[in-house]
N, C-alpha and C positions, 0 to 999 in steps of 0.2 A: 403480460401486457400485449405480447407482439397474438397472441389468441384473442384476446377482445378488440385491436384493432381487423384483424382477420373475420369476425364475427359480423362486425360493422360494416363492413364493405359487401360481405356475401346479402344481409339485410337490405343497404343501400340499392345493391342490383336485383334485389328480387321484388322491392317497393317500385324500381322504377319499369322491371317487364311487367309487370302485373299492372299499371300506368297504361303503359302503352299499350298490352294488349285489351284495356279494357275500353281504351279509345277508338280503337278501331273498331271492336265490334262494335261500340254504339253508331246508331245513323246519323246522330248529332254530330257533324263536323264542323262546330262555326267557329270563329274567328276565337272566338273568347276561350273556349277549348284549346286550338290551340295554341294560343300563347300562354293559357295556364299550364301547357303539357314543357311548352319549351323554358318556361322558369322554373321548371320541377326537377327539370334535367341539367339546368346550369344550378341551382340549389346543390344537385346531386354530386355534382361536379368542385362545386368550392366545397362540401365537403371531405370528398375521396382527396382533394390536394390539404385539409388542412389532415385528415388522418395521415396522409404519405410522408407533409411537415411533421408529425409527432411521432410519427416511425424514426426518421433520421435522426430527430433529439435524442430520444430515447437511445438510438445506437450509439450515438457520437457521444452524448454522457459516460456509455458503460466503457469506450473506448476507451476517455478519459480518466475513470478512474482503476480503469486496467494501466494505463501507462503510468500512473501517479504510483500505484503499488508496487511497480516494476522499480520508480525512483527511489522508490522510500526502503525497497530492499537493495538496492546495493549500494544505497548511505551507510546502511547496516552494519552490510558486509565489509564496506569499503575498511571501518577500522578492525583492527585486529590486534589482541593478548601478546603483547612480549615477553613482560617479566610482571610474577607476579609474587607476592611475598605475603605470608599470613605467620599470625603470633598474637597469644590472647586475644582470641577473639578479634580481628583485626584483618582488615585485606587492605591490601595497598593494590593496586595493578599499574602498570607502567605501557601504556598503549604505543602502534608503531608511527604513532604521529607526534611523537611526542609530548604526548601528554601524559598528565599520570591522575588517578582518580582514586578515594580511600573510601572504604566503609567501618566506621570503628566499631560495632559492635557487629560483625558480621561472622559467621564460623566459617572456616573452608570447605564449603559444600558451591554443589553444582550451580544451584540455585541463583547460590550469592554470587556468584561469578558471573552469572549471566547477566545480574543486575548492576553491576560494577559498567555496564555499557552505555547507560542511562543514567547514571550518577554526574551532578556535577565536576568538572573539571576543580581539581585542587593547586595544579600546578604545573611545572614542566620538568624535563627532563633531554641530558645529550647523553650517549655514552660516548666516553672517551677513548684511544686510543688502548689504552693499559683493563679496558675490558671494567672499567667502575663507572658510575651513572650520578654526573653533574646535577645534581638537583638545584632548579630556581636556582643556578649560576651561584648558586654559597655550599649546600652539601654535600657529600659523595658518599654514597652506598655501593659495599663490594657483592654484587651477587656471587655468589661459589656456596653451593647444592652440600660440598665435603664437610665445613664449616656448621651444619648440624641450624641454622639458623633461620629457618621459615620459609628458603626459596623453594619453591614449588616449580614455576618456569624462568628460564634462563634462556635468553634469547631465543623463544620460540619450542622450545624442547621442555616437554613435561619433563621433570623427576619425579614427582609423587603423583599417585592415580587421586584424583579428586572423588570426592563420596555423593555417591548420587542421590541424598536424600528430598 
């Protein structure tokens, strides 16, 4: 874009010497000359200013959705995987904002986990003092990795290497 306004202006100035200098050479200098030479040049003029206006758009858009992408990744980032727990086909993840999001037919792969970020919310979660995870104020779940029972991360710390498929 910022080439074909560049293109346009080098045009505009060589439409307007080639004007002028073909004014001068002629003998004809009447009145009507020029004033058709000075409307050629403010013509010339309200165009270079509305190209100059579509330059600034054109930047200030791309600004715009430079800083929009800038926001939309560190909403991203902003949540992050605490606990995550998978079993038949199953992910639960327990986010640090306390939320918690499931996929039920999901395997534990990379993938799936990625997509566990963009899943509807299912519900909530506190942990407790004694290290188990109040769910929606009625259940509790004991994360412990020893216990043989699907937890993968436990506050922030892998146990099992996730499969990259």
């Amino acid at each position: 874009m910022n080439t074909n306004l560049k293109n346009a202006r080098i045009g505009i100035l060589l439409i307007s010497i080639f004007l002028f200098l073909n004014s001068c050479n002629s003998n004809e200098n009447t009145k009507e000359k020029k004033l058709e030479l000075e409307l050629k040049q403010k013509e010339l003029e309200l165009k270079e200013r509305e190209l100059n206006l579509q330059e600034k758009e054109v930047n200030k858009s791309n600004t715009d959705d430079n800083q929009r992408n800038e926001i939309n990744t560190t909403k991203r980032n902003k949540k992050e995987l605490r606990y995550l727990y998978h079993a038949n086909g199953r992910l639960i993840g327990y986010f640090d904002d306390g939320t918690i999001v499931g996929c039920p037919r999901c395997d534990f792969m990379r993938i799936n986990i990625l997509a566990l970020f963009k899943e509807k919310v299912m519900g909530t979660y506190e942990v407790q003092n004694d290290g188990s995870l109040l769910i929606n104020n009625s259940e509790r779940e004991f994360p412990n990795y020893n216990d043989d029972n699907g937890w993968a991360l436990i506050d922030f710390k892998w146990y099992e290497k996730v499969p990259q498929y």
